[in-house]
N, C-alpha and C positions, 0 to 999 in steps of 0.2 A: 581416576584410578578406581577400580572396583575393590568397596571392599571385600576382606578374605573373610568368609566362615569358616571360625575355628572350632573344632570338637573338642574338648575339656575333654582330660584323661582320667580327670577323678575320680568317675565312677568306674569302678573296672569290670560291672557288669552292663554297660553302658554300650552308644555307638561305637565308640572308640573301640575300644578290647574288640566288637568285631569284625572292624576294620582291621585291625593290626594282625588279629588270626588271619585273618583272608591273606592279606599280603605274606605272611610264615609261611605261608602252604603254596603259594608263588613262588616266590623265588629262592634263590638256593645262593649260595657260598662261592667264591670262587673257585675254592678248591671242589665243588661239586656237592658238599655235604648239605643237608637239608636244611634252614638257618634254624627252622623251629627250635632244634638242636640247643640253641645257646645264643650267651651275647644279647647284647641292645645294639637296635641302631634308629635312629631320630631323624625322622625327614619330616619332609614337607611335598603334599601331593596334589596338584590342584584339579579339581571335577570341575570342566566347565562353569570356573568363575568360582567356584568353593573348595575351601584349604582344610585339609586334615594335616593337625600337628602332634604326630605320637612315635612313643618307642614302638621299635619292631624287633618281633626275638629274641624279648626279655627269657630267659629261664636259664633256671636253675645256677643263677650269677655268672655265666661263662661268656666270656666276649666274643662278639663274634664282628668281621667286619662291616663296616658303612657299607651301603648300597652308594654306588657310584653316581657321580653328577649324570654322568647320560644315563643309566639305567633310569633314575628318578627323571630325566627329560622325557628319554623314549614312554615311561608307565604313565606320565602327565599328557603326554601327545594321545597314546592310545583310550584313555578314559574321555576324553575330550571330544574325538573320534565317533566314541561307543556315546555319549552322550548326543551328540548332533545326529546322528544316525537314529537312535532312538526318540528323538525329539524328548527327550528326558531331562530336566532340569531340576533342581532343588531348593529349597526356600526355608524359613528360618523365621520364628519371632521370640523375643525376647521379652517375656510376659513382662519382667518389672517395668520397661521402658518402653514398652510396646512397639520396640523397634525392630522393623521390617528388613530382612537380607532376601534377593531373590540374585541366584547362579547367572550367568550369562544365557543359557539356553531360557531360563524363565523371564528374561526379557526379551530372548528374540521370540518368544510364542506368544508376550502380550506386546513385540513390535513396539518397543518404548527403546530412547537410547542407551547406552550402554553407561553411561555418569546415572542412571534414572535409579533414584530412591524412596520406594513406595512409602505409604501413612497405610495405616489401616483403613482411613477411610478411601484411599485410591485404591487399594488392594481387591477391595471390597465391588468398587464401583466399574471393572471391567464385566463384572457377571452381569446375565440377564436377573428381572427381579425374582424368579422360581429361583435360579441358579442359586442365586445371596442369599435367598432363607433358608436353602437347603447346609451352605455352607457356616454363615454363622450358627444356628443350631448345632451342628456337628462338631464347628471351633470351638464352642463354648461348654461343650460338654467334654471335648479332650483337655481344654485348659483347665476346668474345674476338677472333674473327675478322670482325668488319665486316658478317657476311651480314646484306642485309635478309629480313624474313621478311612475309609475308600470312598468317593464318589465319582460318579460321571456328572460332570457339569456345565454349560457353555458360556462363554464370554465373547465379548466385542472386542477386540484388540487396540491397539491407540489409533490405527489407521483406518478404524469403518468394517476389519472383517471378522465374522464370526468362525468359532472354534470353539471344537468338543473337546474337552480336556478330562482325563482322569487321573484326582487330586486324592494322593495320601498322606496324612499323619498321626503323629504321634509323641505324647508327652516324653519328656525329658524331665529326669528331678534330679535333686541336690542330695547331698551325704545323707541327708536328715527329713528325706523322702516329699520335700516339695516341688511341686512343680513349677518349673523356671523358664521354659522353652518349651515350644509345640514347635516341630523339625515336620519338614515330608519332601513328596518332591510331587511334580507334575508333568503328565504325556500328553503333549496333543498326540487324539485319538482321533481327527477327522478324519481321516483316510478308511480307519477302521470303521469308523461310525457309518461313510459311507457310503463303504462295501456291504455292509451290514443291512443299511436302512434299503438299498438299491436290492438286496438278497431277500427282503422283507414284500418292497414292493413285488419283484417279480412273483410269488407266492399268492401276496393276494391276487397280483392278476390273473395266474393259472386257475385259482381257487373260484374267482367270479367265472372263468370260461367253461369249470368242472359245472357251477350250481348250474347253468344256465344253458347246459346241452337236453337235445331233447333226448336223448339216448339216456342210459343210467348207466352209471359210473362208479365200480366198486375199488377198493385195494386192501389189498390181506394181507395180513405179514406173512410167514413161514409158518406159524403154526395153525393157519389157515383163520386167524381171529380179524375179524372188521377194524380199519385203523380209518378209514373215508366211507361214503356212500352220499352220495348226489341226492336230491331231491326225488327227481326221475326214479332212481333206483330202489329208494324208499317207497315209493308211488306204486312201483312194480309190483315189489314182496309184501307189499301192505303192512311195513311195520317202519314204527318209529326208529328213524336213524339213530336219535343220539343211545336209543338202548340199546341198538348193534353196537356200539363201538365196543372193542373189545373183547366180543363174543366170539364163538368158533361160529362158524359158518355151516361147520359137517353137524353141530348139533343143535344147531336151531333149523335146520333145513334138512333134516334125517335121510331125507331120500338122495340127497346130491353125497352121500357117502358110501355109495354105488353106483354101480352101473356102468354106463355113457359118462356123467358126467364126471366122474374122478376119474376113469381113462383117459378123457380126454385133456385134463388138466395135467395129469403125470405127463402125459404124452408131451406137451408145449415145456413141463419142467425139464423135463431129460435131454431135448433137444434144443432148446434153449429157442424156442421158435415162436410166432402166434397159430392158433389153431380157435378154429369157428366152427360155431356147429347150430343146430337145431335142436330144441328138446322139449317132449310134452312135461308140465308138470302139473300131474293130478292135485296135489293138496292147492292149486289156486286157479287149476281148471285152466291154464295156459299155456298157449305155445310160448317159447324164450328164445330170438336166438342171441348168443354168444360170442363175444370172441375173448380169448384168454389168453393172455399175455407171460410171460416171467418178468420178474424186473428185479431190482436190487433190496429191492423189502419183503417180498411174495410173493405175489400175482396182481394183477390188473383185469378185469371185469369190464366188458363196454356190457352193457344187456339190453335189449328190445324185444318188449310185449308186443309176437308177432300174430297173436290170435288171428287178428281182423283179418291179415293178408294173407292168411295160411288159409282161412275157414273161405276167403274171397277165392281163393284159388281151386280150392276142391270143390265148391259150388261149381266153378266155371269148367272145373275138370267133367264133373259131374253131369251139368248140363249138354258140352261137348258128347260127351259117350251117348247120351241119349238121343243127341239128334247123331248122331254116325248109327245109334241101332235103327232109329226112326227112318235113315236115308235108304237101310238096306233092307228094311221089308221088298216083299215083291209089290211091285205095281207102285210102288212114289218112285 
């Protein structure tokens, strides 16, 4: 039989009183009226393996009716529900006796059976050893000094698998303001953790495909300030990336705040299109070409220092016209 965690009503600014409001503001009267309204009524609710035992709808002395056997069945089915779905469970220690309550959902996340009655030293020992000294530090400063704490933590289960869990609590005291119980509850978050660590990878590997192009690679937000720049693209403009970041673009680069080249970037914003182009830029004595993108942050910048190929091409242009003048002298 699992035992029930119960919440003591004595404190009445405690868990309890905000569990008992929450449930006021639920349900209602049979005759329809609001129950906040008036009356007591005394149940018993159980959260996935943990029991709250309190009035509901105490005020102002006026009685109001019991919540019905199936209402309290159906509200214990749906938290239980909402508990499994959320992979959320609750847990409980009793500083005097250092005795350990873990819900049903916090046995089936550290997959122990359901008779299973933790020690603080088992409690302890499903964590990795990072995970345990992050946690008792934090235990220890909630039971001493009241701090609550939130962590992300991982553990090995009873059956060999690991899980990212995220562990909250918080002191509980007595009439006379000591602290008697540290209460929290716990998510497995692997799923989130992940989606996360998986959203993380793909990032850096776009990020190694950005440094390692031989093109240069810009991205600007909206108000046209540096938020990326590739190596390449650093290489190009001849200035330190990490002092672009953040910078406008139009005033570190004065000339591109005319012209060709803001035409042609309005141009790609309004149509929502790419648009490529060519363009001398005197202050570094280079051809550039372009292509400019919209995206959902500002703009996108491929760029290539097309000097060599431009300057190869008008030589070649060059040479050509010379021999077509050379061909049509008289007499060759």
């Amino acid at each position: 039989m699992v035992q029930a965690h119960v919440i003591p009503m004595k404190d009445a600014t405690g868990i309890g009183d905000g569990v008992a409001a929450a449930w006021r503001r639920m349900w209602r009267r049979r005759d329809g009226s609001n129950s906040s309204t008036g009356g007591a009524a005394e149940g018993s609710f159980w959260t996935s393996g943990v029991t709250y035992r309190g009035y509901l709808g105490a005020h102002n002395g006026v009685s109001t009716s019991w919540m019905s056997e199936q209402q309290i069945k159906e509200t214990q089915a749906l938290l239980r529900m909402a508990a499994a779905a959320g992979r959320l469970g609750a847990w409980s220690v009793d500083l005097t006796a250092m005795k350990w309550v873990w819900s049903d959902e916090v046995k089936t996340i550290h997959e122990v059976p359901p008779d299973y009655e933790p020690s603080s030293q088992d409690a302890l020992s499903f964590y990795t050893p990072d995970s345990q000294e992050l946690l008792m530090e934090a235990f220890d400063a909630c039971a001493r000094q009241g701090e609550p704490f939130d962590l992300e933590l991982q553990l090995v289960t009873a059956r060999g698998r690991e899980v990212w869990i995220r562990a909250l609590g918080e002191a509980e005291r007595d009439v006379q303001g000591t602290i008697t119980h540290v209460r929290g509850a716990i998510q497995d978050v692997s799923r989130f953790r992940a989606v996360a660590d998986e959203a993380r990878l793909t990032a850096e590997r776009f990020t190694r495909t950005l440094e390692g192009l031989t093109d240069g690679f810009i991205l600007l937000d909206r108000e046209w300030c540096f938020v990326y720049a590739n190596p390449e693209a650093a290489r190009i403009l001849r200035r330190d990336r990490d002092e672009l970041k953040g910078r406008c673009l139009l005033t570190e680069f004065p000339e591109t705040a005319a012209g060709k080249f803001l035409e042609k970037c309005q141009h790609a914003i309004e149509r929502g299109t790419s648009v490529e182009f060519e363009k001398y830029y005197p202050p570094l004595g280079i051809w550039v070409y372009m292509k400019v993108s919209p995206s959902d942050l500002g703009l996108t910048m491929c760029i290539r220092d097309d000097t060599e190929r431009i300057n190869a091409r008008r030589t070649i242009m060059r040479l050509k016209a010379e021999l077509d003048a050379y061909k049509a002298r008289p007499g060759t």
